[in-house]
ZAGUPA-666060 format. One record per residue (C-alpha): y, z, x. Coordinates in pm, whole numbers, padded with zeros to 5 digits, always signed. Example, Ala and Ser with C-alpha at 12.3 -4.5 7.8 and 13.67 -1.06 7.14 Angstrom:
BEGIN
-00450+00780+01230 -00106+00714+01367 
//
This chain:
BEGIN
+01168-02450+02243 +01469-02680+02220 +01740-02549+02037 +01934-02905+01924 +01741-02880+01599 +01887-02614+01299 +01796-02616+00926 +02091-02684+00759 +02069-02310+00594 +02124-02188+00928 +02488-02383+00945 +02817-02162+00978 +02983-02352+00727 +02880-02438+00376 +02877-02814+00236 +02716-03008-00042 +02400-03170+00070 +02297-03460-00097 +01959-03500-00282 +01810-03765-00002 +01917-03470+00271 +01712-03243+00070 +01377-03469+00017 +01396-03527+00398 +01431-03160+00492 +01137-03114+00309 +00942-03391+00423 +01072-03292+00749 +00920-02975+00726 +00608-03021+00471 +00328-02949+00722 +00480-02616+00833 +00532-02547+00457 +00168-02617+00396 +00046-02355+00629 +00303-02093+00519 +00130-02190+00165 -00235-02203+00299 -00167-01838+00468 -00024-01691+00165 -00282-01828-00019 -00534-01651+00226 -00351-01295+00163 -00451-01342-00153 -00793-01494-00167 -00960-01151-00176 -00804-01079-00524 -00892-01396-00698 -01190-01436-00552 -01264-01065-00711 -01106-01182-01053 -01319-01488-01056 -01662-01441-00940 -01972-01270-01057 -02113-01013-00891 -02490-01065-00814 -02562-00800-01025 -02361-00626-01252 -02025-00733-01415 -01719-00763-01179 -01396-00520-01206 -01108-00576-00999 -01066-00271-00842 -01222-00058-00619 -01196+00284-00546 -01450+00323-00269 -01546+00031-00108 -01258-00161+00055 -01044+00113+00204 -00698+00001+00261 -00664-00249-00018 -00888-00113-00247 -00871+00251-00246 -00503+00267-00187 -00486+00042-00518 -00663+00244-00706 -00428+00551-00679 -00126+00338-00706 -00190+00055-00980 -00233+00313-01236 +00140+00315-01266 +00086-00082-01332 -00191+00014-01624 +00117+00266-01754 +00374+00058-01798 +00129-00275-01933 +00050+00018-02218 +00409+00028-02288 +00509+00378-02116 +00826+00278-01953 +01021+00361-01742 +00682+00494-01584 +00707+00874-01499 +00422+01040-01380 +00093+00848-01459 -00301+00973-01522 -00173+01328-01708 -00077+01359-02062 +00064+01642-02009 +00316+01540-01707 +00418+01227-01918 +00818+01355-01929 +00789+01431-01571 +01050+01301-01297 +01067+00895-01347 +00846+00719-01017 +01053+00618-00734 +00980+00283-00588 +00823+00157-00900 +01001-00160-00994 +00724-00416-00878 +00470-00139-01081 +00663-00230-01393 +00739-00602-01359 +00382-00669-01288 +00288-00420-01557 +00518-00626-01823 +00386-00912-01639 +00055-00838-01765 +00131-00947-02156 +00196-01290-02004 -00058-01364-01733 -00382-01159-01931 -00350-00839-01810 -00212-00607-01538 -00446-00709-01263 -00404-01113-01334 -00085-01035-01317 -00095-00840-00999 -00288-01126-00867 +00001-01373-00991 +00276-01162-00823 +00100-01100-00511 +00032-01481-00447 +00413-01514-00518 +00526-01264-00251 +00272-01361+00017 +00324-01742-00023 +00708-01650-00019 +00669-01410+00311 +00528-01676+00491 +00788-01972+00418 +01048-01710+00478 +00882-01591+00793 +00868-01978+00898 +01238-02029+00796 +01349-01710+01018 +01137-01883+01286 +01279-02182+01295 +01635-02069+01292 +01527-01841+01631 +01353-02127+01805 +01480-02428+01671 +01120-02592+01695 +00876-02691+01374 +00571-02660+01645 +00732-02287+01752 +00831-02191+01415 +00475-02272+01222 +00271-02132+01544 +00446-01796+01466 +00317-01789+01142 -00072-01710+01221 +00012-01532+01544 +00270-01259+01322 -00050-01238+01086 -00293-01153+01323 +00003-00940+01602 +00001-00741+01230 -00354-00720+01232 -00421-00619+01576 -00140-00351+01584 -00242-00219+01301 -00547-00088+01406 -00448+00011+01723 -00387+00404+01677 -00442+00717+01931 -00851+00674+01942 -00775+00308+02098 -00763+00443+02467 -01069+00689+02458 -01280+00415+02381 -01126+00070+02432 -01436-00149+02378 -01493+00027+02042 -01186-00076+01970 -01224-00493+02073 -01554-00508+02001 -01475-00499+01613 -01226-00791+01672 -01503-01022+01839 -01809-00975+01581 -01576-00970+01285 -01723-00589+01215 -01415-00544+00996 -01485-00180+00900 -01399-00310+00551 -01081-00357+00609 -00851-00656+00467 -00579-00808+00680 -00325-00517+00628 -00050-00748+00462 -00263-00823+00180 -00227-00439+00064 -00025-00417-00243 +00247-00276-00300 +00282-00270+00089 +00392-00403+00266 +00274-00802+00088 +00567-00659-00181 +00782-00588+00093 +00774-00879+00329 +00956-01166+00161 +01213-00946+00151 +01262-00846+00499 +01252-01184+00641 +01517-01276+00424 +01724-00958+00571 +01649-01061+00897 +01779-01447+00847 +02054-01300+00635 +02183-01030+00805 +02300-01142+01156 +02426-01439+00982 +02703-01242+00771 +02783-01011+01034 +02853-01329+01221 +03028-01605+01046 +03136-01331+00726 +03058-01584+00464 +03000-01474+00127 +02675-01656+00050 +02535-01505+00332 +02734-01171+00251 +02560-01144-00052 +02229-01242+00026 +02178-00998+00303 +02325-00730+00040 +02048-00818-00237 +01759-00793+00013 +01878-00488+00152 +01915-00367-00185 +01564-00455-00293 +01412-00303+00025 +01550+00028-00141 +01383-00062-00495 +01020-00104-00304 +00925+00074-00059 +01074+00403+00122 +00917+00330+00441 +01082+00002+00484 +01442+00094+00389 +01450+00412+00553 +01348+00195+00911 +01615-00083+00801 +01944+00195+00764 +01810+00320+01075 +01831+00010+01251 +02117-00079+01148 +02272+00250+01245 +02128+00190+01631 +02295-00207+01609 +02615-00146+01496 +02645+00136+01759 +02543-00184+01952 +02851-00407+01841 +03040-00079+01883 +02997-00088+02269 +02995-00442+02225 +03333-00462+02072 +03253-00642+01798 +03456-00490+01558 +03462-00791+01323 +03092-00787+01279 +03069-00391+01245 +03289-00412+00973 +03085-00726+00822 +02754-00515+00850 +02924-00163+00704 +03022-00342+00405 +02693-00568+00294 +02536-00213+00372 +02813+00002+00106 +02744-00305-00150 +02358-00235-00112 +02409+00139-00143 +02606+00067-00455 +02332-00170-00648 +02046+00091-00517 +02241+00394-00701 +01963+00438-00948 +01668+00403-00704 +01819+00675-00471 +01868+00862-00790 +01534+00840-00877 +01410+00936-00490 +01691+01248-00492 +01557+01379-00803 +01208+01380-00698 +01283+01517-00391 +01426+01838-00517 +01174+01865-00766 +00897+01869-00504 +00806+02245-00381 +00632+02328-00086 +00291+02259-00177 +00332+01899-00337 +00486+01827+00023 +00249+01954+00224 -00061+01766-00009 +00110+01463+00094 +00182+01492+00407 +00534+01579+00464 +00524+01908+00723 +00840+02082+00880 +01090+01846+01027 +00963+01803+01382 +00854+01594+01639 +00489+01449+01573 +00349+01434+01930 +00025+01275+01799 +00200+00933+01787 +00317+00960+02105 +00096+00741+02293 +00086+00486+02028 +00438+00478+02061 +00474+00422+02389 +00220+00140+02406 +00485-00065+02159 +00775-00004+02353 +00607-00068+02671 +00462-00406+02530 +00786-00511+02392 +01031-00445+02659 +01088-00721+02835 +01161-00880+02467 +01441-00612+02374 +01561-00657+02787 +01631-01049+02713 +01784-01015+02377 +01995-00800+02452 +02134-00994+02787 +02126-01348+02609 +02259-01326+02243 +02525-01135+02155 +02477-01047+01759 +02142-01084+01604 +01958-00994+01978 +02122-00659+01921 +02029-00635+01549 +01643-00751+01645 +01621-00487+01899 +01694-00247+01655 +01449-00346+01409 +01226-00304+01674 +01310-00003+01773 +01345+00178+01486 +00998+00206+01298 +00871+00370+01681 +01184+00656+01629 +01101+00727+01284 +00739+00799+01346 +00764+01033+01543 +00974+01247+01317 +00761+01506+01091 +00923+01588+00765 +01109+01289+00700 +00892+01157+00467 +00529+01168+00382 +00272+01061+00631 +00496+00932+00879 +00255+00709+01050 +00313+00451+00785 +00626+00367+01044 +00402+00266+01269 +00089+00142+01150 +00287-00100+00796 +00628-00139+00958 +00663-00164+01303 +00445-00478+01282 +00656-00623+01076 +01023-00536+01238 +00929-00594+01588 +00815-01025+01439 +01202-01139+01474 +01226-00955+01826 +00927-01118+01968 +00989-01467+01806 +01342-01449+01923 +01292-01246+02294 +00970-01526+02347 +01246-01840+02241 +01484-01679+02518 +01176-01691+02776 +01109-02048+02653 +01461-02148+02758 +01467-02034+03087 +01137-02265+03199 +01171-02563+03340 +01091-02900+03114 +00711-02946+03247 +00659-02564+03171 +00781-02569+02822 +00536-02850+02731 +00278-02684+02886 +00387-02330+02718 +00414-02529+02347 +00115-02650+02400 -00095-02323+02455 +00128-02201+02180 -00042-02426+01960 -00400-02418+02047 -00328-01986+02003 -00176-02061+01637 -00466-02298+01554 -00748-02009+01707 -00554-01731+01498 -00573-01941+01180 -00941-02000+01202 -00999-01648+01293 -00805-01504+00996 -00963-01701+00786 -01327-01626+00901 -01197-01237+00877 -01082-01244+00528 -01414-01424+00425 -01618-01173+00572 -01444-00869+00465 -01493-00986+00110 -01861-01028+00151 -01861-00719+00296 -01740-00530-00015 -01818-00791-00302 -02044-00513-00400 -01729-00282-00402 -01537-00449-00708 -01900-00456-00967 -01974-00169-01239 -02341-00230-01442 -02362-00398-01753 -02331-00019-01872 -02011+00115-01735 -01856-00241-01815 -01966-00216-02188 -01772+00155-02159 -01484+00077-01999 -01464-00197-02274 -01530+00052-02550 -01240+00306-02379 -00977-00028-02355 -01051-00031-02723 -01057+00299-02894 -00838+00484-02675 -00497+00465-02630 -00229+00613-02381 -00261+01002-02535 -00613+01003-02456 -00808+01202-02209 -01148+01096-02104 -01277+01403-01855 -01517+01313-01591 -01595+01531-01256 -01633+01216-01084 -01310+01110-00877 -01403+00763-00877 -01490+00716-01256 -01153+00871-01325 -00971+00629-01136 -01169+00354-01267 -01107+00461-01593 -00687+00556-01521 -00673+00144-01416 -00944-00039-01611 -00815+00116-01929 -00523+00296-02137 -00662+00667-02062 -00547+00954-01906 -00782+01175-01677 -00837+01548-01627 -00839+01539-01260 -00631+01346-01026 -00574+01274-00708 -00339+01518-00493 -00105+01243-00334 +00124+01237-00652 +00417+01434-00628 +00400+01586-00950 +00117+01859-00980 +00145+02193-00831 -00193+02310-00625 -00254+02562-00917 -00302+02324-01171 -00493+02085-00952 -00760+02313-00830 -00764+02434-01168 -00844+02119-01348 -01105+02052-01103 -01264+02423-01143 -01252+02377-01507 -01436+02008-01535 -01721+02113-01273 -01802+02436-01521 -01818+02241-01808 -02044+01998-01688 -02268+02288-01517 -02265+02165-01148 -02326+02503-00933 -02067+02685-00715 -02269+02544-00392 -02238+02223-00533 -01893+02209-00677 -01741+02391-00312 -01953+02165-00122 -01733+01861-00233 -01423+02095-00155 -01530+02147+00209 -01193+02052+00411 -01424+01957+00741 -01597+01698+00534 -01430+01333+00580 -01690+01081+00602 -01646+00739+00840 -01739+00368+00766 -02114+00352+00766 -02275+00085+00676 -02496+00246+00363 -02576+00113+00006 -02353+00108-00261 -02452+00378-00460 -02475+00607-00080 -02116+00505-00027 -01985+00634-00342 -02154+00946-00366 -01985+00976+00013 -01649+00948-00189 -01772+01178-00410 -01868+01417-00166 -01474+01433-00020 -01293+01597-00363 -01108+01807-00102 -00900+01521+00071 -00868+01330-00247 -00750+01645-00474 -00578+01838-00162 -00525+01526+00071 -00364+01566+00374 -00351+01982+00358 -00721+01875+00429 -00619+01835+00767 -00499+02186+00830 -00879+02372+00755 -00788+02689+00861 -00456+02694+00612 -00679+02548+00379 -00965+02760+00384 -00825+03080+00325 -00759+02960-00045 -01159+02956-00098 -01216+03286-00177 -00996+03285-00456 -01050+02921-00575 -01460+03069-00604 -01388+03393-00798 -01182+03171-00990 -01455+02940-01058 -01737+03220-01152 -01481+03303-01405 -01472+02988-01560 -01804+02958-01560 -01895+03172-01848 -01601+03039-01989 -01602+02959-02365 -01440+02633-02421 -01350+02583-02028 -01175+02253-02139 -00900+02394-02339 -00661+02492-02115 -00560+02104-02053 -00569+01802-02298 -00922+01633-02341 -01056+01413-02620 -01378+01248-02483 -01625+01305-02193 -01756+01041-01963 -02149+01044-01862 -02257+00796-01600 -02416+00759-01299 -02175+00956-01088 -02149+01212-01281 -02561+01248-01240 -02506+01272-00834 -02553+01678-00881 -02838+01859-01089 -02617+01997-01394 -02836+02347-01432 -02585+02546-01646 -02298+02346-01813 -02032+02638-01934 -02054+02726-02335 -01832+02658-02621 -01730+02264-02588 -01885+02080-02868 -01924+01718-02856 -02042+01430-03036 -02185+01131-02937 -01934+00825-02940 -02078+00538-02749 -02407+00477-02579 -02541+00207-02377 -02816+00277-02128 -02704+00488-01817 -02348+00553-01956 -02255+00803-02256 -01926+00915-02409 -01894+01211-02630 -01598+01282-02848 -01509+01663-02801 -01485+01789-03201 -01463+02132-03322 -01828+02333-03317 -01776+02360-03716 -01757+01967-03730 -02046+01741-03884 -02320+01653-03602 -02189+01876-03391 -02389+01972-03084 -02273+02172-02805 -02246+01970-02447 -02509+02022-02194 -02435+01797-01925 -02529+01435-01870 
//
């Protein structure tokens, strides 16, 4: 890749450029700019095409609790805080309970609320979310191609890295500690486009397609200021830094950490001049992220031992399980990080670090929840600039016939990956179109919810996926939720769960059944209405989550949790104890026989339209009256 060519935003020195300069940078670089357009666009395609299609039967919604897995379901227990602050609770605190609405304020939920607010101007929270997310994956990829080009110096190399990264991101991110026990299970997928469901991983919102603008721009940025000090460059790097903190933990916690291994670089380096560059574009971003690291302090000490341990955050320790995985990265990228670091003095040092950093964090227990996400959202990312920049270095040192032969495979790889991302993306939404449809029913009462309930409201449903559906589709609160937020003590949850199972009569076999900590089910390919009663059957990993994965620690909470529930059962008024105003009857809530719903909670009906009921919960002494008996 010859290096004679530079964009004019990667000079050392500012100037004015004239408007001519500016239409032929552009038209120098259109078709590149196209792709990085076309890609984003293809990030994205998924959402719109959810938002406007029909289903072939049914009416579409456009979200999905159970049938996409890592766009979909991930979503749906995070754009609830998106639904919360398009109703007009802001700043959003702890979403889906009433009665945990003056709870600790949500760290790392600025995109939540701009695309919330967003929602009043583009037609509601999911257009907007739509609108946003075509935004931020259009700008990753020009800002990917930008970094690109400033590493190789070629329009070929730079827009060939763009559907490589993509599908480098794809391929890594599947690649976990199963891989080597059964590596043709694992490549097989890739060559019959069996995509287990799964979405290219940077179309998942809010990471890491929120995320990724962001951290190209720190990688451009960065090196640049701690090189030449300019201000421009000074302060850019210092806003996208900052903004890493404002979305997403994972990402800034990998950044300080890499920049702590690279100026320890410049250290032995003797690069004093830089170091102190770097150390004070990383005090400004402290500064500006004050009130994010607020929020993420204050949470922090608010979250006791069992919150952590439902999400995922053990004792500090190292988390052997990732070893392997780890190693395979390193391993695969060493020769990268071995010419950086010998051929460029300042950014090969900085790109090392990114690299290396994501593979040290995840192997740390205790630093945050679910410290895989270092690995399987970030590392794919941070290690981009290394390989871009350690396969330019490569490029240099072959000979002139070698290079063209080298840019020309490039090529004809870029072209294959586009092609093949494309074809992936299509099928994986054919795969779950069924995923994002309700009935004519449930649509007609979601509508009705959206329009008689507001944000005070609690519609009660056993059924984890109704009451997610119901948390994002409309203004309600629910009487269950989902154990990964960091708000609800294990008391209350198992409690709320207890309580809503009694009232609506399942059994104890049934109702422990679905709180079994060995059951996690796998991707199999089943009918719709199989696959969510599959969901359904898993309360215990969404309620509990991750403390799923210690059964033994677990399962000596049973016991109790069953006297506790024969208590209820004879309950009067088993509701009470928690804020309700309406209960949901649909087809998931019919997946268990309802043989003795608990006494006392009188209802009365308050919409109907074939498979789907509401009831209003009244006193027993109002007017029509009746006493609930189940669906």
């Amino acid at each position: 890749m010859s290096s004679s060519v530079s964009l004019p935003i990667a000079e050392d020195h500012p100037r004015a450029i004239p408007l001519a300069e500016v239409r032929a940078l552009l038209a120098r670089h259109a078709l590149p700019l196209m792709l990085a357009i076309a890609l984003g666009a293809l990030l994205v395609f998924p959402r719109w095409w959810m938002l406007a299609t029909d289903p072939p039967e049914g009416e579409r919604i456009p979200v999905s609790v159970w049938g996409s897995w890592g766009m979909g379901s991930d979503e749906a227990l995070q754009t609830v805080t998106i639904r919360d602050a398009y109703d007009g609770e802001l700043p959003v605190r702890s979403p889906h309970l009433v009665n945990h609405r003056n709870d600790q304020l949500q760290a790392s939920a600025g995109w939540q609320q701009f695309i919330g607010i967003g929602g009043h101007v583009f037609g509601g929270p999911f257009e907007s979310l739509a609108v946003v997310a075509t935004f931020l994956g259009i700008a990753a990829f020009m800002m990917l191609y930008v970094l690109a080009y400033n590493l190789t110096g070629s329009r070929l190399g730079a827009a060939s890295a763009l559907p490589l990264a993509a599908l480098f991101a794809l391929i890594m991110y599947r690649l976990d500690e199963y891989t080597a026990r059964d590596m043709w299970g694992y490549i097989e997928p890739f060559f019959t486009l069996q995509t287990d469901r799964e979405f290219l991983p940077w179309g998942r919102f809010l990471s890491p397609v929120a995320t990724l603008a962001t951290f190209f721009t720190l990688s451009l940025s960065l090196p640049r200021a701690a090189r030449t000090g300019e201000s421009r460059w000074c302060i850019v790097a210092t806003l996208a830094l900052a903004l890493l903190v404002y979305s997403y933990v994972f990402y800034w916690l990998a950044a300080a950490l890499a920049i702590a291994i690279w100026l320890g670089l410049l250290l032995v380096r003797r690069e004093y001049d830089a170091m102190r560059r770097v150390l004070l574009v990383g005090i400004a971003a402290v500064l500006v992220a004050l009130p994010e690291f607020a929020i993420v302090l204050n949470k922090s000490l608010n979250s006791t031992e069992d919150i952590q341990a439902r999400v995922g955050q053990g004792e500090f320790g190292i988390f052997w399980d990732e070893g392997s995985e780890m190693l395979a990265r390193f391993l695969v990228g060493l020769p990268f990080m071995f010419v950086l670091l010998r051929r460029r003095t300042v950014d090969g040092g900085f790109y090392v670090a990114l690299f290396m950093a994501p593979l040290v964090l995840a192997m740390f227990d205790g630093v945050v929840p679910q410290s895989w996400h270092f690995r399987s959202q970030v590392w794919s990312a941070f290690a981009i600039p290394a390989f871009i920049a350690g396969a330019t270095e490569f490029y240099r040192m072959l000979g002139e016939n070698h290079r063209q032969m080298a840019m020309r495979a490039l090529a004809v790889a870029a072209a294959l990956a586009a092609v093949y991302l494309a074809a992936f993306q299509v099928r994986v939404t054919t795969l779950v179109d069924d995923a994002y449809a309700v009935s004519d029913d449930e649509h007609a009462a979601f509508e009705w919810v959206e329009d008689n309930v507001t944000t005070l409201d609690t519609v009660g449903s056993p059924s984890i996926i109704t009451t997610l559906l119901l948390a994002n589709l409309t203004p309600a609160s629910g009487y269950i939720i989902g154990g990964y937020n960091p708000v609800v003590d294990d008391a209350e949850l198992i409690d709320r769960f207890l309580r809503i199972q009694a009232a609506y009569g399942y059994s104890e076999e049934d109702t422990f059944e679905r709180l079994d900590p060995r059951y996690f089910f796998g991707v199999e390919n089943l009918p719709s209405i199989e696959l969510q009663r599959q969901v359904e059957q898993q309360a215990a990993y969404y309620n509990f989550y991750w403390e799923v994965f210690e059964p033994d620690v677990y399962e000596e909470r049973i016991p109790a949790w069953r006297e506790q529930f024969r208590a209820l059962e004879g309950q009067e008024n088993v509701l009470a104890a928690y804020p309700v105003d309406y209960l949901y009857c649909g087809p998931r809530e019919r997946f268990w026989p309802m043989p003795s719903p608990a006494p006392g909670t009188y209802v009365r009906q308050a919409f109907q339209q074939g498979e789907v009921t509401i009831y209003a919960i009244v006193s027993g002494a109002d007017p029509g009256a009746t006493a609930f008996a189940g669906c």
